[in-house]
C-alpha positions, 0 to 999 in steps of 0.5 A: 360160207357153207358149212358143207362146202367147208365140209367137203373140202376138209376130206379131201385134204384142202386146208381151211381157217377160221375168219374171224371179222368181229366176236373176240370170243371167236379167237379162243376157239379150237381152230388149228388156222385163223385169219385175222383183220389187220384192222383187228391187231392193230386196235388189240395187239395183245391178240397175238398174245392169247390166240390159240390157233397153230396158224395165224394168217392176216388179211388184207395187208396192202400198206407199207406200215402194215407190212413192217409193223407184222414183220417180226410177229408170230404170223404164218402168212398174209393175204394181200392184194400186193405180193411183190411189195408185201415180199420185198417188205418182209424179205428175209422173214420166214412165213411157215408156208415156206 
């Protein structure tokens, strides 16, 4: 990423998160929005638990299990290459974009 890209788009009002791929350090920081790996909750769901980030989203949540498996957690969206199916998973549940 180019941090003055990231820049540029922060004073012009364009929401940014923090992706983190590797480093659990990473995920103590002060970011407001972060963006984990499924792959990354699954091995250690104790991170929903010691994350400090206001906004949690989660990338790339294509499978069914995964889908239910963050239904009833404390995430503020997913990204996925599947809406419709990730919506009719995940019906009735309020992500905080909505």
């Amino acid at each position: 990423f180019s941090y003055l890209a990231l820049r540029r788009a922060k004073t012009r009002g364009i929401k940014t998160a923090k992706v983190v791929r590797y480093g659990l350090g990473a995920l103590i920081s002060r970011s407001k929005d972060i963006a984990l790996n499924i792959k990354t909750l699954r091995r250690y769901p104790f991170l929903f638990r010691v994350i400090r980030a206001e906004r949690i989203y989660v990338w790339t949540v294509n499978s069914k299990d995964d889908l239910k498996w963050l239904k009833n957690r404390e995430i503020y969206g997913v990204i996925t290459d599947r809406p419709k199916r990730a919506r009719r998973i995940i019906s009735g549940r309020k992500f905080g974009h909505e």
